[in-house]
C-alpha positions in Angstrom: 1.1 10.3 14.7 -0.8 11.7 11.9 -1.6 15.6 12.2 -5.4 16.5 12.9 -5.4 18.9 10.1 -3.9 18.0 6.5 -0.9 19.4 5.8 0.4 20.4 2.4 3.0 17.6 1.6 4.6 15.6 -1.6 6.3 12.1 -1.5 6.8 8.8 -3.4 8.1 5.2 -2.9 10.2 3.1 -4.8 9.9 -1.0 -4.8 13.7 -2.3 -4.4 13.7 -6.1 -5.7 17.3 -5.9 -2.8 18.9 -3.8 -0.5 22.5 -4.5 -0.7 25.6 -2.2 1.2 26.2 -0.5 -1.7 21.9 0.6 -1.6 22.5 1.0 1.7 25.6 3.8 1.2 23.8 5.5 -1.6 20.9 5.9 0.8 23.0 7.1 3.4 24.8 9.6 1.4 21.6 11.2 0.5 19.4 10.5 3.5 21.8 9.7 6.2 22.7 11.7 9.4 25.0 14.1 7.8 23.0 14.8 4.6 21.7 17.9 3.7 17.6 17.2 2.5 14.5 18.8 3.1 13.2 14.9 3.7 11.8 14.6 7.5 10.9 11.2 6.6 12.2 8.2 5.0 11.9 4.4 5.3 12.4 1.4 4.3 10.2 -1.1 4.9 10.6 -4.8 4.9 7.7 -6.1 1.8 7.0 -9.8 1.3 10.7 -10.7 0.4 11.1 -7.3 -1.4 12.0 -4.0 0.5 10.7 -0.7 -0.2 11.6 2.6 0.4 9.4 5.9 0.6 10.4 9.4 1.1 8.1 12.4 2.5 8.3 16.1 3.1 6.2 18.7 4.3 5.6 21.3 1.5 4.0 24.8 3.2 5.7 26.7 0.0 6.4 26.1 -3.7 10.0 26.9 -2.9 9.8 23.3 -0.6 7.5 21.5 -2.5 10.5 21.8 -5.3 13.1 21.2 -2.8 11.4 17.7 -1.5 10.4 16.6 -5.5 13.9 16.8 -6.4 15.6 15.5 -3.7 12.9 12.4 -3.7 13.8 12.0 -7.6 17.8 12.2 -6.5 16.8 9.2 -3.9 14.9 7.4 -6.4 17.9 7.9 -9.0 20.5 6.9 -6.5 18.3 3.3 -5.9 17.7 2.8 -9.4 20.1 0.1 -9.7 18.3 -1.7 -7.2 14.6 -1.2 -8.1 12.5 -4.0 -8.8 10.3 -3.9 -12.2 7.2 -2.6 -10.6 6.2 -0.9 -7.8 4.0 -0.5 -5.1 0.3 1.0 -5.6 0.2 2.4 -2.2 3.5 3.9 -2.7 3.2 5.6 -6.3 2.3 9.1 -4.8 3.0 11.0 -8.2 0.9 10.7 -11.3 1.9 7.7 -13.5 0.4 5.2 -15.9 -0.8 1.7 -13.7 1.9 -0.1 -15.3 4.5 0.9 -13.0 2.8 -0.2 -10.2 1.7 -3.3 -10.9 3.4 -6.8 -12.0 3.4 -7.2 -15.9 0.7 -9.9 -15.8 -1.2 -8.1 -13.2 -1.7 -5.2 -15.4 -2.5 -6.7 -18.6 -5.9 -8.7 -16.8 -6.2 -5.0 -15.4 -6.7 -3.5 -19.0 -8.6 -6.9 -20.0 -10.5 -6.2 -17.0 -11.0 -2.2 -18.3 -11.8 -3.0 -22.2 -14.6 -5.2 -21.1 -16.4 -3.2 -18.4 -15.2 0.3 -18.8 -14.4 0.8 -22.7 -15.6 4.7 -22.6 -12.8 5.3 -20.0 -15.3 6.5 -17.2 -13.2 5.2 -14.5 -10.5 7.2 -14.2 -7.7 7.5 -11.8 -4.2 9.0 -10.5 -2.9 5.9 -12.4 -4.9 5.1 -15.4 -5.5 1.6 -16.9 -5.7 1.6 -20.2 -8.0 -1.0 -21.9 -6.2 -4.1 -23.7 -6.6 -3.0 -27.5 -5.5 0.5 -27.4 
């Protein structure tokens, strides 16, 4: 259940094109029942034949919010082996170019798509577009 009040808080999300044991272990070493992590939450979710796997913490102090970056990097390091070539818009919480959230062909109509109707860059967004031609 969602707090009523918003609550200072940093995650991301990872798309995994597999989720083999040895995924599985690396996850477990760093998220699993004995680990040590400043992560209340973390899942992996089952996504159209691909799995996904987001982490979250509550961050009331900068001390925290540097505690659940790092340890969210060190998950996503951990998985890298298994991480498909693009990821999953909804999941991207931290600033990053389009490109990494969306299939190769997907983005390029995108900045098609941006150099026709939005050439001045007004639109902007937590994970730009740039338009096809720059």
């Amino acid at each position: 259940m969602d707090p009523d009040q918003p609550v200072p808080a940093e995650g991301d999300g990872a798309l995994l094109a597999e989720l083999p044991p040895g995924a599985l272990d690396a996850l477990v070493a760093l998220a699993g029942p004995d680990a040590d992590t400043p992560l209340p939450s973390i899942e992996v979710r089952h996504l159209g034949g691909a799995l996904a796997r987001q982490a979250t913490g509550v961050t009331p102090t900068s001390e925290l919010r540097n505690a659940v970056r790092a340890h969210a990097q060190a998950l996503e390091d951990a998985l890298g082996l298994w991480r498909a070539d693009h990821d999953y818009y909804n999941f991207v919480e931290t600033p990053a170019e389009a490109h990494v959230a969306f299939p190769r062909a997907s983005y390029q109509r995108l900045r098609e798509i941006k150099a026709r109707y939005d050439p001045d860059q007004v639109i902007i967004s937590t994970h730009p577009v740039r338009p096809a031609g720059r």
